[in-house]
C-alpha positions in Angstrom: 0.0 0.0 0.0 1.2 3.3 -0.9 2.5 5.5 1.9 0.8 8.6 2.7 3.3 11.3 2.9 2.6 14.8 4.5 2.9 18.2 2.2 4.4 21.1 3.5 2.0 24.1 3.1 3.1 27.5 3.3 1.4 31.1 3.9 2.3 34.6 4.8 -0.2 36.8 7.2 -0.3 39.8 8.4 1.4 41.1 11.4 -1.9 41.4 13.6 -3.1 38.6 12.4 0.2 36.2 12.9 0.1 37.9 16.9 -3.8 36.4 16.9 -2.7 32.9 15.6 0.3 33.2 18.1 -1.9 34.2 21.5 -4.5 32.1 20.1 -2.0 28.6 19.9 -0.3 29.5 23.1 -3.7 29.2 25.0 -4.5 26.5 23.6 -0.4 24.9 24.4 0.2 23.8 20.9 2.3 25.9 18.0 0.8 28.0 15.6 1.5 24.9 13.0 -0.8 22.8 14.8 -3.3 25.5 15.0 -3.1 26.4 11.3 -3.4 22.1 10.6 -6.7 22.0 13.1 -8.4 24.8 11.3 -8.0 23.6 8.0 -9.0 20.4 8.2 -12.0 21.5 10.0 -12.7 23.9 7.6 -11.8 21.2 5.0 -13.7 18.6 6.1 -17.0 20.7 6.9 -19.8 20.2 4.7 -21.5 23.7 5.5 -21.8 26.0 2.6 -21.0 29.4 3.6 -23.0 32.2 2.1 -21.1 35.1 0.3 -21.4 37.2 3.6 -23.7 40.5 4.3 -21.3 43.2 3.2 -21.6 42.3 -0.1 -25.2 41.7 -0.2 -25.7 45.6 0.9 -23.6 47.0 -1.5 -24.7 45.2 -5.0 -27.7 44.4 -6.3 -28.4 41.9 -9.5 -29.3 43.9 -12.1 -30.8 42.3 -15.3 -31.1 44.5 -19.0 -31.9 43.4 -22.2 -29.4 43.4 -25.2 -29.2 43.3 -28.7 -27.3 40.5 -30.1 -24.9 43.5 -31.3 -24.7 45.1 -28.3 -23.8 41.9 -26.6 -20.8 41.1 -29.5 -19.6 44.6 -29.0 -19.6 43.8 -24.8 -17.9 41.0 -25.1 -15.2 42.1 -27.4 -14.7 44.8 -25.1 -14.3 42.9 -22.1 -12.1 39.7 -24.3 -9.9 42.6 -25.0 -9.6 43.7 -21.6 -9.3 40.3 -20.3 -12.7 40.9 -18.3 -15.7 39.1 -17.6 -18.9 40.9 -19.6 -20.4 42.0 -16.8 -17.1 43.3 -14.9 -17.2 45.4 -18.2 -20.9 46.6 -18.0 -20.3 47.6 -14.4 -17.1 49.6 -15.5 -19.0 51.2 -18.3 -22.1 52.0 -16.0 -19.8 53.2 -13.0 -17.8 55.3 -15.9 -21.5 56.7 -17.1 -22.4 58.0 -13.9 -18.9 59.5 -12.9 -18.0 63.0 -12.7 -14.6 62.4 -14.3 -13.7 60.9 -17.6 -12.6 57.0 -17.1 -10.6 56.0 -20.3 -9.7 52.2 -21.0 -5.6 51.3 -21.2 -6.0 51.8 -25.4 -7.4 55.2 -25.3 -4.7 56.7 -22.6 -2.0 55.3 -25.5 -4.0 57.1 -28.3 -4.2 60.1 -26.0 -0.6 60.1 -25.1 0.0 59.5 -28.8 -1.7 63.0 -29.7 0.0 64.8 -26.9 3.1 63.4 -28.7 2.4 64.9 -31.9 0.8 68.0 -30.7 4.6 68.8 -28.9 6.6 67.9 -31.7 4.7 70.0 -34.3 4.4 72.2 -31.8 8.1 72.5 -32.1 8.9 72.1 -35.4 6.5 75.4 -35.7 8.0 77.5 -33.1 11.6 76.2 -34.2 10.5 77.5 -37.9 9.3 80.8 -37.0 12.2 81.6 -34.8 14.6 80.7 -37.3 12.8 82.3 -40.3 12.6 79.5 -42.1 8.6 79.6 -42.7 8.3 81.1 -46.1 4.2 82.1 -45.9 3.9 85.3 -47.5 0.2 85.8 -45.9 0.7 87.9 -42.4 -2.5 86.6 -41.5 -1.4 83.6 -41.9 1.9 83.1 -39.8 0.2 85.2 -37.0 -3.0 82.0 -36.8 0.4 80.4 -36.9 2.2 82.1 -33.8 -1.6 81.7 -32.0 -1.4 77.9 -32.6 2.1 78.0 -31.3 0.6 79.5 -28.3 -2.7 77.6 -27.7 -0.1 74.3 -27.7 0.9 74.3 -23.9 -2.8 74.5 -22.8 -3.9 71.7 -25.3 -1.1 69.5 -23.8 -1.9 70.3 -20.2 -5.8 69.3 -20.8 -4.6 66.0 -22.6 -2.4 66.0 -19.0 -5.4 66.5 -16.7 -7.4 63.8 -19.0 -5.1 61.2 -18.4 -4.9 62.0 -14.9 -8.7 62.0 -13.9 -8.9 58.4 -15.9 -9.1 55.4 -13.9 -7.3 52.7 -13.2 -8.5 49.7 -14.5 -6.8 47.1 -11.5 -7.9 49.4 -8.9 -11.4 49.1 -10.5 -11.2 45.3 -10.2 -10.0 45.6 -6.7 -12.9 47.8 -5.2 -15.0 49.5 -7.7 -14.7 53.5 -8.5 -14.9 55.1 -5.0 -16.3 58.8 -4.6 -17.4 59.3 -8.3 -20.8 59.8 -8.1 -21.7 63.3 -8.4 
């Protein structure tokens, strides 16, 4: 017969709760091993379901909507892309709905900080043009739009700044939701 043979099993806790293990063993006068071994095999060897808890249960409520079969393709791809589940991505997009500040997915903040890329270096190439005389446009009226685009170039850059700066996190999403955001 084949010889049982223990596994060794190891986890990291917190520092409160590694003094609770610690008081709790040495009350009990075994180590915190034997306590760890006790309560999982009672909790492994338990047949007692245990609900989801309460805290959840105030917070969230099942909510049902209809689709169209497109909508539901487009969903889906949204949240395959993201590596999300479809609803995980419908909660996103209805928390993002409601919320005061933009909330941009991972390929938008590239494609944002994409055009704040280009807006600086023709930004540049225009100021580095006029100073050096090198614009040949004949029309004053022209070069002086020009020089006003030049200008208006630092503020567009800062509000593509401050929009990727108010977007969300998607992993701090997963973890908790979008806190303070309803307004």
């Amino acid at each position: 017969m084949a010889e049982k043979k223990s596994k060794n099993v190891c986890f990291a806790l917190d520092p409160d709760t590694h003094a609770l293990a610690v008081a709790k063993a040495a009350e009990l006068g075994i180590t915190v091993s034997a306590l760890a071994k006790t309560l999982i095999s009672r909790i492994a060897a338990s047949t007692e379901i245990e609900s989801p808890g309460e805290v959840q249960s105030q917070h969230y409520e099942r909510l049902k909507i209809s689709l169209s079969l497109d909508e539901k393709e487009a969903i889906a791809r949204h949240a395959k892309t993201n590596s999300w589940s479809m609803s995980r991505e419908c909660r996103f997009r209805i928390i993002s709905s409601l919320s005061a500040t933009p909330k941009l997915l991972p390929s938008e903040l590239a494609a944002i900080r994409g055009l704040r890329a280009a807006v600086d270096t023709i930004g540049r190439t225009v100021s580095f043009m006029l100073r050096t005389n090198r614009l040949t446009v004949n029309d004053s009226s022209a070069i002086a739009q020009i020089a006003q685009l030049n200008q208006l170039r630092p503020l567009i850059t800062d509000k593509i700044l401050a929009l990727e700066a108010s977007s969300t996190n998607r992993w701090d999403f997963n973890r908790g939701g979008i806190k303070s955001t309803y307004r």
